[in-house]
C-alpha positions in Angstrom: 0.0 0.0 0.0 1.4 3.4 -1.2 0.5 6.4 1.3 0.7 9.9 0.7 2.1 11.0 4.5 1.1 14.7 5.1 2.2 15.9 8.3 0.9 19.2 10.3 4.3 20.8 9.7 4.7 20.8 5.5 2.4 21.7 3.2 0.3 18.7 0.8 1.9 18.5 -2.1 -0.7 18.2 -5.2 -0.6 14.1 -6.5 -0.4 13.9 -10.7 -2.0 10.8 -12.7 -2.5 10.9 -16.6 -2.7 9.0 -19.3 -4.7 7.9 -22.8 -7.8 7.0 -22.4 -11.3 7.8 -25.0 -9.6 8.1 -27.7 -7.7 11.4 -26.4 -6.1 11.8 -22.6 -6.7 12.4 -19.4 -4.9 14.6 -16.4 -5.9 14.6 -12.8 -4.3 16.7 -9.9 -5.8 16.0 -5.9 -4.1 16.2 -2.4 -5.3 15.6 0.9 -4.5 16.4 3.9 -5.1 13.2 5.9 -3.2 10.2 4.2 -4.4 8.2 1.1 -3.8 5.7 -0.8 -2.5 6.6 -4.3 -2.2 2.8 -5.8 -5.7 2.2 -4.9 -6.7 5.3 -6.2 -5.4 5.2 -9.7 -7.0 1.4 -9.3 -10.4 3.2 -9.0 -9.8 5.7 -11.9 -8.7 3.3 -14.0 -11.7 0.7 -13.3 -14.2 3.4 -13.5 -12.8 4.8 -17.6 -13.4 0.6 -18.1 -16.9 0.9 -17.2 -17.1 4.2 -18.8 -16.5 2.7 -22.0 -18.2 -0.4 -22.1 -21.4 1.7 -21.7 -20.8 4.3 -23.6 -18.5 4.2 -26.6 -19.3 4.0 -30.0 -15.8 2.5 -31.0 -17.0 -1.4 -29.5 -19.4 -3.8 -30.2 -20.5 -4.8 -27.4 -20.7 -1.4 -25.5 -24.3 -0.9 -24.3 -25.2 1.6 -26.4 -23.9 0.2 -29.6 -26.1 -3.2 -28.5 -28.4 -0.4 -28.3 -28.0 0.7 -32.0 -27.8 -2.7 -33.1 -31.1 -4.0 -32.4 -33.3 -2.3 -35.0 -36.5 -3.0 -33.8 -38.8 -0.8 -31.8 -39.5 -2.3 -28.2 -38.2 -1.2 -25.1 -34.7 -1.9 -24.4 -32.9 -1.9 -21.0 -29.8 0.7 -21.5 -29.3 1.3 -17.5 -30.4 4.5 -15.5 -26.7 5.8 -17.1 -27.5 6.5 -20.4 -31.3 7.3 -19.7 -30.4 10.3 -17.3 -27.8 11.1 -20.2 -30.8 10.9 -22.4 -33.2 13.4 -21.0 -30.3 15.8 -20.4 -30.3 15.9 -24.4 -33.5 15.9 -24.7 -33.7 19.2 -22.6 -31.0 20.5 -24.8 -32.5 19.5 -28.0 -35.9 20.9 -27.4 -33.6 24.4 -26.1 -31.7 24.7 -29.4 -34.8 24.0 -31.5 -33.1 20.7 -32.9 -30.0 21.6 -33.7 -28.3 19.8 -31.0 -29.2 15.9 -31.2 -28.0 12.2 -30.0 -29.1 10.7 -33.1 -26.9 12.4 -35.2 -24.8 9.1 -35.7 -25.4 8.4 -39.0 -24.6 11.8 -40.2 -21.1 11.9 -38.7 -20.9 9.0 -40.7 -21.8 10.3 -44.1 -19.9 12.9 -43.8 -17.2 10.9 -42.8 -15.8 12.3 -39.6 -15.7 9.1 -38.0 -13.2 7.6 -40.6 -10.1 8.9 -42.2 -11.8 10.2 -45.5 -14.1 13.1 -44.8 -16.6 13.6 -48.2 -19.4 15.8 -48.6 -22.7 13.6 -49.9 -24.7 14.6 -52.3 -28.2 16.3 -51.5 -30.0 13.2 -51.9 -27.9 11.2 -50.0 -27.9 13.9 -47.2 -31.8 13.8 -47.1 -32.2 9.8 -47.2 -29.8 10.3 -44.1 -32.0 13.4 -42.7 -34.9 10.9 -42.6 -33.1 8.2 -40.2 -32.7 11.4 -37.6 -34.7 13.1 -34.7 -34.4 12.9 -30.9 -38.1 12.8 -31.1 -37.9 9.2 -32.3 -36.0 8.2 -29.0 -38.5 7.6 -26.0 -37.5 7.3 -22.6 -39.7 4.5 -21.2 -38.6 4.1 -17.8 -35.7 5.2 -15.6 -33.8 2.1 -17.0 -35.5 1.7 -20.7 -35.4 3.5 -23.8 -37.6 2.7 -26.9 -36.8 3.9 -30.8 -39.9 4.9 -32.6 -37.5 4.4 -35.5 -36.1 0.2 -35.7 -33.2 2.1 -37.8 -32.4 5.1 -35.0 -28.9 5.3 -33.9 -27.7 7.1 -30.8 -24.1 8.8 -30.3 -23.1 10.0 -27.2 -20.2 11.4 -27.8 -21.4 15.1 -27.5 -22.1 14.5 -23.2 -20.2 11.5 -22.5 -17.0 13.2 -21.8 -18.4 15.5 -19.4 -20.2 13.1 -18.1 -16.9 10.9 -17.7 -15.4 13.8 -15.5 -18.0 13.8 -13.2 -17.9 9.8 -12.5 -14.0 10.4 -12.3 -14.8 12.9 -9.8 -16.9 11.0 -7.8 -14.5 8.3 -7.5 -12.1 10.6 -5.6 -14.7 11.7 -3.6 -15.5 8.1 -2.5 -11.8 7.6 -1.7 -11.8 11.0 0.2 -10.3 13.5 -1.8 -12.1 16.7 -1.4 -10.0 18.9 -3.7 -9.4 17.7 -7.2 -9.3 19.0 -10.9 -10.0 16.5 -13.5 -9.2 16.8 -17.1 -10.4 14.4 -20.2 -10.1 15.9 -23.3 -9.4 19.4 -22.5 -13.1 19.1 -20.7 -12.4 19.0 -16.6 -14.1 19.7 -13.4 -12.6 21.2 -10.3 -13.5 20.6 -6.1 -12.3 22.6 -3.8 -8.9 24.4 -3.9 -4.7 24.1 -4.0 -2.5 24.1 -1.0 -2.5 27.0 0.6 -6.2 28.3 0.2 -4.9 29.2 -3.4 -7.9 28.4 -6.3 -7.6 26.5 -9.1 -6.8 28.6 -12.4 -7.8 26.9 -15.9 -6.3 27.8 -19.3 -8.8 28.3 -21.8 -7.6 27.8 -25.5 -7.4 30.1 -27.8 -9.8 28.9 -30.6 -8.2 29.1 -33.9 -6.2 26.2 -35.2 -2.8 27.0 -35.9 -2.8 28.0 -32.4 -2.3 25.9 -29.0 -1.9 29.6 -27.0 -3.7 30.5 -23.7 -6.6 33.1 -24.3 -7.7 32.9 -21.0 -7.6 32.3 -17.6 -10.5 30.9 -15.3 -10.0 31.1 -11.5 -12.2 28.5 -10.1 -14.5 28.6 -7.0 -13.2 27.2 -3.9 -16.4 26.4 -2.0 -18.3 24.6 -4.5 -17.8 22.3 -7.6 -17.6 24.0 -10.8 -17.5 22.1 -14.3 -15.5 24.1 -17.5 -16.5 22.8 -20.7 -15.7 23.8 -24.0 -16.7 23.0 -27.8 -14.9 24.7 -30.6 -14.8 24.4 -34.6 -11.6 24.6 -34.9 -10.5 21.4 -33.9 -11.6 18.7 -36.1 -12.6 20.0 -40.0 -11.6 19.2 -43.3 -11.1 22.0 -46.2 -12.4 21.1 -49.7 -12.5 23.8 -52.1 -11.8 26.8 -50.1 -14.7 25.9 -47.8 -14.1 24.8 -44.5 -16.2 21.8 -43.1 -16.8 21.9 -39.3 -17.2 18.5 -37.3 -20.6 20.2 -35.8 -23.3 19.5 -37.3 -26.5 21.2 -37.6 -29.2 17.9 -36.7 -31.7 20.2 -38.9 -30.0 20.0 -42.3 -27.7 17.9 -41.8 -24.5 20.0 -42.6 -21.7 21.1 -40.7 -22.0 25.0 -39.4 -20.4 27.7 -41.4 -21.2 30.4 -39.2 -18.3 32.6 -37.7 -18.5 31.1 -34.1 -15.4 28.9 -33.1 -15.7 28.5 -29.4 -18.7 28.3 -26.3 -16.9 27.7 -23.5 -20.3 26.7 -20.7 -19.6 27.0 -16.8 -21.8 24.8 -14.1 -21.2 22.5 -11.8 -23.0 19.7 -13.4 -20.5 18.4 -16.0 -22.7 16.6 -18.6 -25.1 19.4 -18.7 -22.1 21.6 -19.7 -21.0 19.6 -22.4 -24.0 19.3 -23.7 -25.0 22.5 -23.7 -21.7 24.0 -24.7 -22.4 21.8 -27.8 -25.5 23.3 -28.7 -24.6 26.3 -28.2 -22.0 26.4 -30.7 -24.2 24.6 -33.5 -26.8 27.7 -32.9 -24.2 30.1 -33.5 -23.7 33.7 -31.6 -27.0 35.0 -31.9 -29.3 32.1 -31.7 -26.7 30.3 -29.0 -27.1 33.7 -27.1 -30.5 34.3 -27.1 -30.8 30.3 -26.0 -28.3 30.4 -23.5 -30.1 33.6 -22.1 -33.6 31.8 -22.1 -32.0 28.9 -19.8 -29.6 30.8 -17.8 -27.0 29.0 -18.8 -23.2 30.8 -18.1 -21.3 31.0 -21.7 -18.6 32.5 -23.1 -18.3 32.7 -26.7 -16.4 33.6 -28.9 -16.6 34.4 -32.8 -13.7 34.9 -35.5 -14.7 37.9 -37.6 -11.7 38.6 -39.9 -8.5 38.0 -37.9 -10.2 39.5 -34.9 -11.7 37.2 -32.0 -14.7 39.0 -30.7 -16.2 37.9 -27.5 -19.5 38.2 -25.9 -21.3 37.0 -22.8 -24.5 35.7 -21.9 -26.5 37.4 -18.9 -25.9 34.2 -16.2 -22.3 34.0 -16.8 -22.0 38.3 -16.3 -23.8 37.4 -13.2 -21.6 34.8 -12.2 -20.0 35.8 -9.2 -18.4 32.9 -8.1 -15.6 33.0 -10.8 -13.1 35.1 -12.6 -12.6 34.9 -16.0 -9.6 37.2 -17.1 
């Protein structure tokens, strides 16, 4: 057993785990300041991304909701009380973004090729022979453990939650092993608890969106007396060029197409961080004015950020300029 001794004398030092995991990777910082054990720790963390993924990634077989996708028929199906909650988060956020934002978008990121190495744009027919095999209101939540497709061909990707919700089961996991101040990362997506050594807050870098760029554009200092979730969705990650017109990764559920607004980044802050990432998702396929006026409606904390010309222009919505809790600088 590996313990982390902290005497009354020195100061905790903060305890580092990282690795790949999801496809991207993961960085974790905690301390305590009554012992712990570190090997059974990283045990737990590591356990808990195995379970992660055999419920929720689209990249296996026999994950649960690719058994899910498999069975194309339309009675109930047990999926756990996991994915359901996951579920009627989206469908919150789906009926909030008026359908741009939607779990069923599988099949498109497939046409259009994100999921492989060979990105294409489909032809208009294609696209709308696709369109018809889409629709969050063909997904019915039956019970707190069952969903049911109204549609025996309905497909559900997760991806767009699941790695916010995978910071908050990575969170809890310290918390059941008694660490009260944490900040977990996955994916450039990460949650903090608490504070550093030394009453000091947690500080997060957030990217600056353009993608020749890996340069700090700004700085969050975290709250220290309550959980707070930082999660961010950008266009200028993953795209493909074709033509001189560049082909965003988010797609707008409606039509179908990747976004070509001038909107790059929503950046969402709350404490719950599967509503964040879903939200922060949504938000960016609605672009500035439509994301705004959403974000506004459900008093929802964004920052966002457009690319008009070389210049980044930044605006607000009403709950994050009320946000006291926070800095953002």
């Amino acid at each position: 057993m590996t313990l982390i001794m902290l005497t009354g004398c020195s100061e905790p030092t903060i305890q580092k785990l990282e690795g790949p995991v999801q496809g991207t990777t993961y960085h974790i910082s905690y301390w305590s300041e009554s012992p712990v054990d570190t090997k059974d720790i990283k045990s737990g963390i590591e356990n808990e991304f195995a379970v992660i993924d055999k419920l929720l990634s689209n990249y296996r077989t026999d994950s649960t909701i690719e058994i899910f996708n498999s069975v194309e028929n339309t009675g109930s199906q047990e999926v756990g009380g996991e994915i359901v909650s996951l579920v009627k988060i989206a469908q919150i956020v789906n009926r909030a973004s008026q359908g741009c934002y939607d779990l069923t978008i599988k099949p498109l990121f497939d046409l259009w090729g994100f999921r492989g190495d060979t990105p294409t744009i489909p032809t208009d027919s294609t696209l709308l022979n696709t369109l018809k095999k889409i629709g969050m209101e063909k997904l019915e939540v039956v019970d707190e453990t069952h969903l049911r497709k109204k549609q025996a061909d309905l497909k559900v990707d997760l991806s767009s939650i699941a790695q916010g919700y995978s910071v908050e089961r990575i969170g809890k996991v310290l918390t059941q092993k008694g660490i009260t101040h944490y900040l977990v990362e996955i994916g450039g997506e990460l949650k903090t608890n608490g504070y550093k050594p030394g009453l000091q807050p947690w500080r997060i870098a957030v990217e600056r969106p353009l993608p020749e760029e890996r340069t700090m554009h700004k700085i969050v200092t975290m709250p220290k007396d309550a959980p707070m979730a930082v999660m961010t969705s950008g266009t200028y990650r993953h795209y493909f060029d074709d033509h001189g017109q560049r082909y965003s990764h988010i797609l707008d559920a409606r039509n179908g197409r990747p976004v070509i607004h001038n909107l790059v980044s929503v950046t969402v802050l709350l404490g719950d961080p599967s509503i964040a990432d879903a939200w922060s998702t949504a938000l960016l396929c609605l672009g500035q004015k439509d994301g705004m006026t959403a974000a506004n409606a459900a008093k929802i904390p964004a920052l966002f950020i457009e690319l008009q010309g070389a210049e980044l222009i930044e605006s607000r919505s009403d709950a994050l300029n009320t946000l006291t809790t926070l800095t953002i600088h």
